[in-house]
N, C-alpha and C positions, 0 to 999 in steps of 0.2 A: 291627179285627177281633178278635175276642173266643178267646182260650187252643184254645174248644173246635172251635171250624169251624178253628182252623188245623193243628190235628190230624186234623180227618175229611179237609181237602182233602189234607194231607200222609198221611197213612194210604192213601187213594183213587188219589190221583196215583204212588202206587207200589205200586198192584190189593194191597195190603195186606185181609187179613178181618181185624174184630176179634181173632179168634183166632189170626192170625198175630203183631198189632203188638204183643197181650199177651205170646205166647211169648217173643218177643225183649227182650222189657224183663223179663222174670220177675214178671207179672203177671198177676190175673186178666181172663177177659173183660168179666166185668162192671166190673169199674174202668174197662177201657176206657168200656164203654160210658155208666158216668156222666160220666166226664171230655168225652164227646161231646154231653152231653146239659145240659152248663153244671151238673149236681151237684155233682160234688165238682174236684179239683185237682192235676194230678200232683206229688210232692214237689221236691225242688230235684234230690236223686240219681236222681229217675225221669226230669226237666227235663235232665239232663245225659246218662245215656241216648239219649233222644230225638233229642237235638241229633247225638249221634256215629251213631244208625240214618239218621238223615234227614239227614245233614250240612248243618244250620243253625246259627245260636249259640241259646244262650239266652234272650238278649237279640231276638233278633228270636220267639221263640215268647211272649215276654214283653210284647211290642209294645212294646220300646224304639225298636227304629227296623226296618226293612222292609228284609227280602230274599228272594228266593226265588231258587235255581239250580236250569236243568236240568241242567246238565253239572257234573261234580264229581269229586276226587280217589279210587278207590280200589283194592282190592287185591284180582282177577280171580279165582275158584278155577274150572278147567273140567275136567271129570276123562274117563277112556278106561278102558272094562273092556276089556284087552289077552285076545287069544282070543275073542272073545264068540263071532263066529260059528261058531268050531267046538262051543260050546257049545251051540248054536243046531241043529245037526247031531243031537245025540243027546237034545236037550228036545222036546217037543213046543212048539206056539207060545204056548200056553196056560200051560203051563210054564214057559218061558222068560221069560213075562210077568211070574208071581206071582214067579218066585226075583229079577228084576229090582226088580220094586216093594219086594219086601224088603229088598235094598241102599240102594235109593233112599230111603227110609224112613228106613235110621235117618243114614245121610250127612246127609238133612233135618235131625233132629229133633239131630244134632252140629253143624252148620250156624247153628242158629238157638237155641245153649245160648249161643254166643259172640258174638251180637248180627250176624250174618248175614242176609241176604237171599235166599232161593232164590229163579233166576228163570226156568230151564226143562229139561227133560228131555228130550232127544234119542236116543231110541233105547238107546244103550249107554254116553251122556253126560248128566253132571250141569253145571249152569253155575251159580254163585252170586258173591255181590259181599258185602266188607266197606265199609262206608265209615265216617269221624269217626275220634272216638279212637282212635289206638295201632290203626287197620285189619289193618297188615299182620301185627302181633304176634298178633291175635286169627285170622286168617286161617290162619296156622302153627299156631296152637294146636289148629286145627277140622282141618284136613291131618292133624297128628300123630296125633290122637286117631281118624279115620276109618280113615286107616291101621292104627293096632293092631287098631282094631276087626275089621277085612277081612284078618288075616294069610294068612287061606288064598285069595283072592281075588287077581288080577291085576288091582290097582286102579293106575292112572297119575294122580296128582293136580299141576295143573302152576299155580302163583301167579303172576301178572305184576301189577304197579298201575300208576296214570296216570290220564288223567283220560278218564272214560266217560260217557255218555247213559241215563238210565232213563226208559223210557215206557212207553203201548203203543204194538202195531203192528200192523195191519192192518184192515181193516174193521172198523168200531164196531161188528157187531154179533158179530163173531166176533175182534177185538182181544184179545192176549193178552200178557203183559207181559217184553219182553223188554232187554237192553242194548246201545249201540251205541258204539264209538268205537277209534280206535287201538289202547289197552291191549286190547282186549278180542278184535281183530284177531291184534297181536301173541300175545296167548297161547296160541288156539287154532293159530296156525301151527306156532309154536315146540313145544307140547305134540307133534304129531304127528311133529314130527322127533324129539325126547326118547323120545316111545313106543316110535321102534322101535329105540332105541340101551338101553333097559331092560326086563326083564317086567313090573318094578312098584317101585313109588316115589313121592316127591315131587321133583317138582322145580321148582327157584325161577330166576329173574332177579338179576341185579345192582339192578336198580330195589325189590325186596323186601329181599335176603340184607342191602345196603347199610345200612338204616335201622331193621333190626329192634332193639328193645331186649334182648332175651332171646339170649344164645349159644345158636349151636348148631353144629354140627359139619358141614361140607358137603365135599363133591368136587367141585370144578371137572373137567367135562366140558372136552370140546376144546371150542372157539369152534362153536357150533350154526350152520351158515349154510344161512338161509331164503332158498332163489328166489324165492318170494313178495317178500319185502319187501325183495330185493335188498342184505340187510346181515347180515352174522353177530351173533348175540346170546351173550354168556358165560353159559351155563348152568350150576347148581351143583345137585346129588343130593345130597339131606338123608340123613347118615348116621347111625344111629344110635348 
C-alpha cells in the first residue's frame, strides 16, 4: 500500500479533515492534500510527526513491514468548567453557548499546537488525547498553557494515560468520533472527585507525574478514592 492511502485511511480512521491533520503537524492543507493525491511526500521530520499523532513507526508508513493498532498508549485531557450552571442562571442560553464555544475554541486550537487530538465536547467538558512521542510531556504542556490562558475562568483540567480505543461510535450515518478504554474511564472519575476538592487547576495521576520528562512542581492530594473503580488513585495539583 502506497505512503498516500495509508495516510487517507489513517487520517479517516481517526474522522481527522484535512484541516485538522495539517494543523497538528504545522502544515498546510494543501500538502495534505498532495501527499493524498501520491504528488508529493512528507519529509522524514513530518514522517516522525505522523508516526507520534497516529502512534505507528515509520517504518510501517514507509511499508517496511505492516501494522496497524486500534487500541494504543496515551495521555487522557478531560476538562470541567466548575460553576457552569450558576453561570448558566444569569446567561441567556444563546449566550451561554457563544461564551462556551469561545473557551472551547481556543482550548482546541492549544490542543492541536502541541500535536493533540480533539475528540468531543460535552456540554461544559472538553475530552482530548495525546498519543507517540513524549504524549504526556506535550499533554502538560497544552494543560499549562490553557490554563494561563483561562486565569479568570474555573477551568478543572485533569491528565490520566494508559492504553485507550479511538473510533467511531454510533450509527454510520450519525457516528461521531469518540474514545474508549480504562484510562479514559479512570480520568473522568477521578476528575470529578478532584473537581470538588479544587475551584480550578490541573490535575495529574502518578501514571503521567511519574514519566514526564520536564520538572514541575506538584501537591500531592490525599489518596482520591473512587467508588466507581473501587481503589483510591494518588492525585497531584500542579502548582505553579
Amino acid at each position: 500500500m502506497k505512503i498516500s492511502e495509508k495516510l487517507k485511511i489513517l487520517r479517516k480512521k481517526f474522522a481527522l479533515k484535512q484541516i485538522d491533520f495539517a494543523n497538528s503537524l504545522g502544515v498546510t492543507p494543501q500538502a495534505v492534500s498532495k501527499w493524498e493525491r501520491d504528488e508529493n511526500y512528507p519529509d522524514i521530520f513530518i514522517l516522525k510527526k505522523i508516526s507520534s499523532l497516529f502512534d505507528v513507526s515509520v517504518d510501517y508508513l514507509l511499508g517496511i513491514h505492516d501494522e496497524n493498532r486500534d487500541t494504543f498508549e496515551a495521555t487522557v485531557i478531560c476538562s470541567s468548567l466548575n460553576h457552569f450552571a450558576e453561570k448558566g442562571e444569569s446567561f441567556s442560553a444563546k449566550e451561554l453557548a457563544e461564551w462556551t464555544n469561545i473557551v472551547f475554541h481556543n482550548m482546541t486550537e492549544i490542543v492541536l499546537k502541541y500535536g493533540g487530538v480533539p475528540v468531543k465536547y460535552t456540554g461544559d467538558g472538553f475530552l482530548c488525547f495525546f498519543s507517540g512521542i513524549e504524549h504526556r510531556d506535550r499533554a502538560m504542556k497544552a494543560a499549562r498553557d490553557i490554563e494561563r490562558l483561562n486565569r479568570d475562568k474555573d477551568i478543572v483540567l485533569f491528565l490520566h494515560a494508559g492504553e485507550i480505543y479511538f473510533g467511531r461510535i454510533g450509527h454510520r450515518d450519525y457516528a461521531s468520533r469518540d474514545i474508549y478504554g480504562d484510562a479514559v474511564n479512570k480520568a473522568f472519575l477521578t476528575m470529578d472527585i478532584f473537581s470538588k476538592k479544587v475551584r480550578r487547576g490541573i490535575g495529574i495521576t502518578e501514571e503521567v507525574r511519574d514519566r514526564l520528562k520536564t520538572s514541575y512542581t506538584f501537591k500531592k492530594l490525599t489518596d482520591v478514592h473512587v467508588p466507581r473503580l473501587k481503589e483510591s488513585k494518588a492525585v497531584y495539583q500542579f502548582k505553579k
